[in-house]
Gaussian input, Z-matrix of N, CA and C with variables (Angstrom, degrees):
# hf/3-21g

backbone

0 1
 N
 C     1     B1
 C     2     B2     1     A1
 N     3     B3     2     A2     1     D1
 C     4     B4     3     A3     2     D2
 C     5     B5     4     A4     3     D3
 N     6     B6     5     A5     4     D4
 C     7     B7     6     A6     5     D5
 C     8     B8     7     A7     6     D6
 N     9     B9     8     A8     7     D7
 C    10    B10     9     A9     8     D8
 C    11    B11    10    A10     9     D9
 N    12    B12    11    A11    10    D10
 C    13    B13    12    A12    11    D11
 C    14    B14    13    A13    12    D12
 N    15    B15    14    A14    13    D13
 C    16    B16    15    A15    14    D14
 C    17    B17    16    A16    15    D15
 N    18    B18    17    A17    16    D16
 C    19    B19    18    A18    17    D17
 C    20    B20    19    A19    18    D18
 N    21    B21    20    A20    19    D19
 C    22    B22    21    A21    20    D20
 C    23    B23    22    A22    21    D21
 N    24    B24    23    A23    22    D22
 C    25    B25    24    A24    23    D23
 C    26    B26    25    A25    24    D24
 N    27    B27    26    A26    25    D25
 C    28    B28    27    A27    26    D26
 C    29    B29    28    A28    27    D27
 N    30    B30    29    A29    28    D28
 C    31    B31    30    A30    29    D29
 C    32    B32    31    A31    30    D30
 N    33    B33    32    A32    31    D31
 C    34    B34    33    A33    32    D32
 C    35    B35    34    A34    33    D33
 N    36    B36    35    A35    34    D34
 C    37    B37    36    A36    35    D35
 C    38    B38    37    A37    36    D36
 N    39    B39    38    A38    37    D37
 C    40    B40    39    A39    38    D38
 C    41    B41    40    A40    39    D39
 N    42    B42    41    A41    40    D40
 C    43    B43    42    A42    41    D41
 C    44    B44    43    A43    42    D42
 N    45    B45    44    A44    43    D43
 C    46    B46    45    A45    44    D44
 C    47    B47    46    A46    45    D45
 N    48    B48    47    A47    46    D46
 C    49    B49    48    A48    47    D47
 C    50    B50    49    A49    48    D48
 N    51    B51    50    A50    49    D49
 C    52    B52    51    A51    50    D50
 C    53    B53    52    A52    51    D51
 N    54    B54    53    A53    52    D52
 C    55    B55    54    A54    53    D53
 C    56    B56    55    A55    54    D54
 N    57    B57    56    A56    55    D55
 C    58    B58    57    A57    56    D56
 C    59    B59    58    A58    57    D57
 N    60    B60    59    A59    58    D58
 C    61    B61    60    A60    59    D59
 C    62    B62    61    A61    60    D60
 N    63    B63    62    A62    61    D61
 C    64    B64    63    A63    62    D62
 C    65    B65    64    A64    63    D63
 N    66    B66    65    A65    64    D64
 C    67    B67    66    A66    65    D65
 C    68    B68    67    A67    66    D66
 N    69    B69    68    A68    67    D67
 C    70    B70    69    A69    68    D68
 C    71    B71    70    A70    69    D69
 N    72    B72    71    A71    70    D70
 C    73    B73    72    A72    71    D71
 C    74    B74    73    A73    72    D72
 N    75    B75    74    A74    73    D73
 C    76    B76    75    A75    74    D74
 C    77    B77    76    A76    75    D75
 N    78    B78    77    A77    76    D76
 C    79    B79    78    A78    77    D77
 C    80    B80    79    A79    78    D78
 N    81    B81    80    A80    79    D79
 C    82    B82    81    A81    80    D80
 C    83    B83    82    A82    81    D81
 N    84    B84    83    A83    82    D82
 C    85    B85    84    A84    83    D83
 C    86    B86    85    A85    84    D84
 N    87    B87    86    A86    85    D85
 C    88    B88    87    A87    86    D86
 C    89    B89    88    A88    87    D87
 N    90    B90    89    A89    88    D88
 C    91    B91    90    A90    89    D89
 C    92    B92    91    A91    90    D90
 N    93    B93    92    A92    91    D91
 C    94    B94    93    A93    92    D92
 C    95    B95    94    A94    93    D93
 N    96    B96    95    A95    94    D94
 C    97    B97    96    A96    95    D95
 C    98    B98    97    A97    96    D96
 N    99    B99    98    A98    97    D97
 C   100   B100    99    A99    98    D98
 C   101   B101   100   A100    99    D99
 N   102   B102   101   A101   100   D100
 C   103   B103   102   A102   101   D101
 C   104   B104   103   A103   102   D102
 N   105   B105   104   A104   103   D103
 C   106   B106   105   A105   104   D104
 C   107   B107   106   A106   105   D105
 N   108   B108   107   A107   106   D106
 C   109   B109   108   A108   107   D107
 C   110   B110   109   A109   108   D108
 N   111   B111   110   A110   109   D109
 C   112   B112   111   A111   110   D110
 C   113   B113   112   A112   111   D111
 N   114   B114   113   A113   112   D112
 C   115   B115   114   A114   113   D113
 C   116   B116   115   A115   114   D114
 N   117   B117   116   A116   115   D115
 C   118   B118   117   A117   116   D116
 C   119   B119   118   A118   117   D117
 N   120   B120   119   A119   118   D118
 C   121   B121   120   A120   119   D119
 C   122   B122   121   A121   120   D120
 N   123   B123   122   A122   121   D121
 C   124   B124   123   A123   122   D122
 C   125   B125   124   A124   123   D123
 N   126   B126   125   A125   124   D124
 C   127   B127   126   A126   125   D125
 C   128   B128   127   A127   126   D126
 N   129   B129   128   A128   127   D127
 C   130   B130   129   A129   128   D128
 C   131   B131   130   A130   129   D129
 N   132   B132   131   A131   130   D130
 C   133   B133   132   A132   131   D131
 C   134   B134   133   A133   132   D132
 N   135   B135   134   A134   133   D133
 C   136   B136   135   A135   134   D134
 C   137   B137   136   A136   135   D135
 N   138   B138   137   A137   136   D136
 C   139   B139   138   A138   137   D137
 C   140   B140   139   A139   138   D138
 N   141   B141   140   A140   139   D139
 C   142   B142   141   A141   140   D140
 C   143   B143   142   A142   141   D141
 N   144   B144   143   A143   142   D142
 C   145   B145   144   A144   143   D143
 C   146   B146   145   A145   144   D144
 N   147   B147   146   A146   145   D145
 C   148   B148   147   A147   146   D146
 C   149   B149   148   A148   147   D147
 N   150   B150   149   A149   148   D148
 C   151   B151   150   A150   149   D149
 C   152   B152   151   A151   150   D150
 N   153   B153   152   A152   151   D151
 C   154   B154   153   A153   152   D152
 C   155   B155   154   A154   153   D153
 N   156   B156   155   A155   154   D154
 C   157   B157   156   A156   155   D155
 C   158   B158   157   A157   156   D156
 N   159   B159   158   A158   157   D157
 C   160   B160   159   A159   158   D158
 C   161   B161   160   A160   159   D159
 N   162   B162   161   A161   160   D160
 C   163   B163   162   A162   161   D161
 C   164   B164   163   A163   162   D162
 N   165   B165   164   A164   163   D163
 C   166   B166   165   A165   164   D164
 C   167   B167   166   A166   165   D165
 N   168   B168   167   A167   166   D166
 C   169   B169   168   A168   167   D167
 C   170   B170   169   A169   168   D168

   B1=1.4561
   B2=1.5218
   B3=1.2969
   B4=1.2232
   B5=1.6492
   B6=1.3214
   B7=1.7920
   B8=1.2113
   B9=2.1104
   B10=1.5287
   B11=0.9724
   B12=1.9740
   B13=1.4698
   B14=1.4719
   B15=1.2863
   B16=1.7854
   B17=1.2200
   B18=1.6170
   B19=1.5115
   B20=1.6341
   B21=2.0481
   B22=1.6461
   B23=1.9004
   B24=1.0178
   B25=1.4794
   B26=1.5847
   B27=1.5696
   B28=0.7776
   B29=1.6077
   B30=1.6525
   B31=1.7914
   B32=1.3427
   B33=1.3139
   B34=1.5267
   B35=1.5860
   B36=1.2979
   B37=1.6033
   B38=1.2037
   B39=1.3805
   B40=1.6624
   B41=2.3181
   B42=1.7953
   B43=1.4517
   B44=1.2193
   B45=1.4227
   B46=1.7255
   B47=2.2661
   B48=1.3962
   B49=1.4017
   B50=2.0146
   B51=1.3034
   B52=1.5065
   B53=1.5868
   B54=1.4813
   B55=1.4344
   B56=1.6601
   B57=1.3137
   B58=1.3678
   B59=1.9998
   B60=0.9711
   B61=1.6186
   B62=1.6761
   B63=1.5814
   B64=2.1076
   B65=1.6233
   B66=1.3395
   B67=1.4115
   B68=1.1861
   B69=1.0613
   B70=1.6249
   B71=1.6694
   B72=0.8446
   B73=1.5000
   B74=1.5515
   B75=0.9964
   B76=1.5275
   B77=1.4816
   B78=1.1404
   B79=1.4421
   B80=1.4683
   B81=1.4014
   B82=1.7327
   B83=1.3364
   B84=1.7144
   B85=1.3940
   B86=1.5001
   B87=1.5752
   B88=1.3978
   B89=1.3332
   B90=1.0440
   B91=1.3043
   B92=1.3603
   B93=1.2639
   B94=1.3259
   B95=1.6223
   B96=1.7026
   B97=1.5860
   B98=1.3303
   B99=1.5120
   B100=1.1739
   B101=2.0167
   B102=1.3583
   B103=1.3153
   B104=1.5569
   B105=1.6398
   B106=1.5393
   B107=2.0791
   B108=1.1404
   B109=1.8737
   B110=1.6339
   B111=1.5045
   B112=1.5527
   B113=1.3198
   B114=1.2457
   B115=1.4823
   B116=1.4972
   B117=0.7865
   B118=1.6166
   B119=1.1872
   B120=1.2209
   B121=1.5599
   B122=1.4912
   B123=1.2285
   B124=1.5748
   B125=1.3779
   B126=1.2109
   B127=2.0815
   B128=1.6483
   B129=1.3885
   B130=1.6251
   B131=2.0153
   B132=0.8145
   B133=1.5988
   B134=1.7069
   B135=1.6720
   B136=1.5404
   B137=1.3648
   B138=1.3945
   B139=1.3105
   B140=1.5732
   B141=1.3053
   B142=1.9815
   B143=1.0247
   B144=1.3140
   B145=1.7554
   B146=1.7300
   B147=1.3381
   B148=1.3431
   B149=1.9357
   B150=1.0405
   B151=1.6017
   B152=1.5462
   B153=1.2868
   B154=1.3854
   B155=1.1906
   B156=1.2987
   B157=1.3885
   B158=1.9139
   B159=1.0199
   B160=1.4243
   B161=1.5209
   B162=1.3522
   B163=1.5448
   B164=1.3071
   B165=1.0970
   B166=1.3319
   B167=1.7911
   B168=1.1956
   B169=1.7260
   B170=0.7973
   A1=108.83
   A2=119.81
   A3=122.83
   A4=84.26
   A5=111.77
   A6=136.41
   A7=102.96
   A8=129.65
   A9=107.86
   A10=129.89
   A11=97.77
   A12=106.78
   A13=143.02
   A14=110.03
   A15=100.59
   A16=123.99
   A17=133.30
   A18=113.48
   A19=97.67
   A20=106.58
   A21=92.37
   A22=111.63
   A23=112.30
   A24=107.47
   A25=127.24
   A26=144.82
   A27=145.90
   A28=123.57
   A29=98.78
   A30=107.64
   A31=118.94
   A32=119.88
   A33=120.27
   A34=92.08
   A35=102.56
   A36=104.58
   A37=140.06
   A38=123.18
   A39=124.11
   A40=94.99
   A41=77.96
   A42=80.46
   A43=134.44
   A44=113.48
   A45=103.64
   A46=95.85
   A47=98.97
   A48=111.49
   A49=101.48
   A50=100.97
   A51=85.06
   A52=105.70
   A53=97.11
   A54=92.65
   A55=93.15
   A56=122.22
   A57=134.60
   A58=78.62
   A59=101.62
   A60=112.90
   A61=96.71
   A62=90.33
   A63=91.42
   A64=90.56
   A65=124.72
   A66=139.01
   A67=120.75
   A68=144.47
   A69=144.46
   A70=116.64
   A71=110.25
   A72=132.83
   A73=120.07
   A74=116.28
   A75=125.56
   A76=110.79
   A77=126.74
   A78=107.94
   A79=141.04
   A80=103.03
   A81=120.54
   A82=98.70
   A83=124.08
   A84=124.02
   A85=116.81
   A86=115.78
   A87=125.35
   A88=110.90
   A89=141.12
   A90=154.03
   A91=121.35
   A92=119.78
   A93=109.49
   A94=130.62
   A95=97.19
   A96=103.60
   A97=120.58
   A98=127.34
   A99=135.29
   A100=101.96
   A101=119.84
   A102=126.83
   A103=77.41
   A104=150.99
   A105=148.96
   A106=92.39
   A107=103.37
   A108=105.56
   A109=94.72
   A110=116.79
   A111=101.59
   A112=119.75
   A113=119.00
   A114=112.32
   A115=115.21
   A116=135.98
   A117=121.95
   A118=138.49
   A119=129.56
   A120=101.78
   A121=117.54
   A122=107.51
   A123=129.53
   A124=106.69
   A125=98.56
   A126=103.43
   A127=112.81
   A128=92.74
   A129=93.16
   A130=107.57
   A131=120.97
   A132=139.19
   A133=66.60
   A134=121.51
   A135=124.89
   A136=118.17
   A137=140.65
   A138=157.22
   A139=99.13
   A140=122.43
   A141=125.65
   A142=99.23
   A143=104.68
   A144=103.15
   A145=110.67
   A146=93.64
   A147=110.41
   A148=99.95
   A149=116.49
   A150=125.76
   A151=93.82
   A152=110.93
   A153=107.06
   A154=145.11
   A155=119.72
   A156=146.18
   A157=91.37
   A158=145.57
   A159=160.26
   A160=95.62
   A161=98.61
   A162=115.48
   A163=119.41
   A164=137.95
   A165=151.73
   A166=92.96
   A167=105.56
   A168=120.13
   A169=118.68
   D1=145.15
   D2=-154.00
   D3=-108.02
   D4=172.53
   D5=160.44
   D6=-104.63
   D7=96.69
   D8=158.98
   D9=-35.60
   D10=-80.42
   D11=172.10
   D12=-22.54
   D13=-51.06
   D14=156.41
   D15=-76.52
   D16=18.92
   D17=171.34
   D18=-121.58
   D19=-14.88
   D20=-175.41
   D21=-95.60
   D22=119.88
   D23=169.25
   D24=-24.50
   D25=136.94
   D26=175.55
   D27=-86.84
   D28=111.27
   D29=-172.21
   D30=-95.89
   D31=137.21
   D32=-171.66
   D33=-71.13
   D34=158.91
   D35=153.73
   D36=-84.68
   D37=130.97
   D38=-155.18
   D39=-40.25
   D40=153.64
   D41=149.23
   D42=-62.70
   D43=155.62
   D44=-176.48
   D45=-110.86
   D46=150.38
   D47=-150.68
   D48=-47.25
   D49=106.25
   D50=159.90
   D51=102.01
   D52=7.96
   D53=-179.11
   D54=-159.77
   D55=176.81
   D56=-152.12
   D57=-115.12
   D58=152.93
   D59=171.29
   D60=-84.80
   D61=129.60
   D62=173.95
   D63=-121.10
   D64=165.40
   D65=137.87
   D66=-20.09
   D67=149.55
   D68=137.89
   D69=-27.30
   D70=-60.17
   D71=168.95
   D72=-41.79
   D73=-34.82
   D74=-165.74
   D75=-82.20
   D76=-37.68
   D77=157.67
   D78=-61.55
   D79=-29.20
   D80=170.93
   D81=-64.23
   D82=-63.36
   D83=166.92
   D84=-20.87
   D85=-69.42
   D86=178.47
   D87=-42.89
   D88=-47.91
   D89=-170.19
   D90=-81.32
   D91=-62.17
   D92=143.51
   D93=-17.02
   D94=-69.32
   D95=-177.84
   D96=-51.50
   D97=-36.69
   D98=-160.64
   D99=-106.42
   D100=8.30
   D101=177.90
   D102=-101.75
   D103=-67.01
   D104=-148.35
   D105=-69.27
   D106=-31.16
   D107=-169.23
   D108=-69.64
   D109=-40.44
   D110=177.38
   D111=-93.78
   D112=37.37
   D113=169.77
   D114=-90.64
   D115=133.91
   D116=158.95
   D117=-15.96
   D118=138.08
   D119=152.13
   D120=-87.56
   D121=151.49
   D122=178.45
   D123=-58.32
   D124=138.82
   D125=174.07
   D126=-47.38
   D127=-54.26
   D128=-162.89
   D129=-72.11
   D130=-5.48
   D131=-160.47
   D132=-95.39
   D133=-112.65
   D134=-177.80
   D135=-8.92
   D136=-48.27
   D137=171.52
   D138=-51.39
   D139=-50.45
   D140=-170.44
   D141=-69.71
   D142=-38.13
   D143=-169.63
   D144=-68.90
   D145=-42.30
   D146=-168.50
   D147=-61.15
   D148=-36.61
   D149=-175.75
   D150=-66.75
   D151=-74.38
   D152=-176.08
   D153=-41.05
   D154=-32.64
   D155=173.90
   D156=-78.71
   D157=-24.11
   D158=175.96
   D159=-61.18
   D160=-82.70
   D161=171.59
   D162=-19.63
   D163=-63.12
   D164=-56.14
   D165=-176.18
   D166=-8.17
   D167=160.87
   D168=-133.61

């Protein structure tokens, strides 16, 4: 009995119409990323900055 899988090369799956083929993953990713972009920034984070830029003239 042979092993396909290790002798046949591994093929992405075609694009789907109108869009680039992503992972499974990549929308949760997206979403994620752009739920951390609307967080605030933290006082004390704004405050370092705020020192530094102080400094910094």
């Amino acid at each position: 009995m042979t092993n396909d899988k290790a002798t046949k090369p591994m093929r992405p799956a075609p694009p789907r119409e109108g869009r680039r083929a992503q992972p499974e993953w990549a929308d949760g990713l997206k979403q994620l990323y752009d739920a951390v972009l609307d967080e605030p920034l933290p006082d004390s984070f704004a405050d370092l900055i705020a020192k530094l830029d102080e400094s910094g003239k």
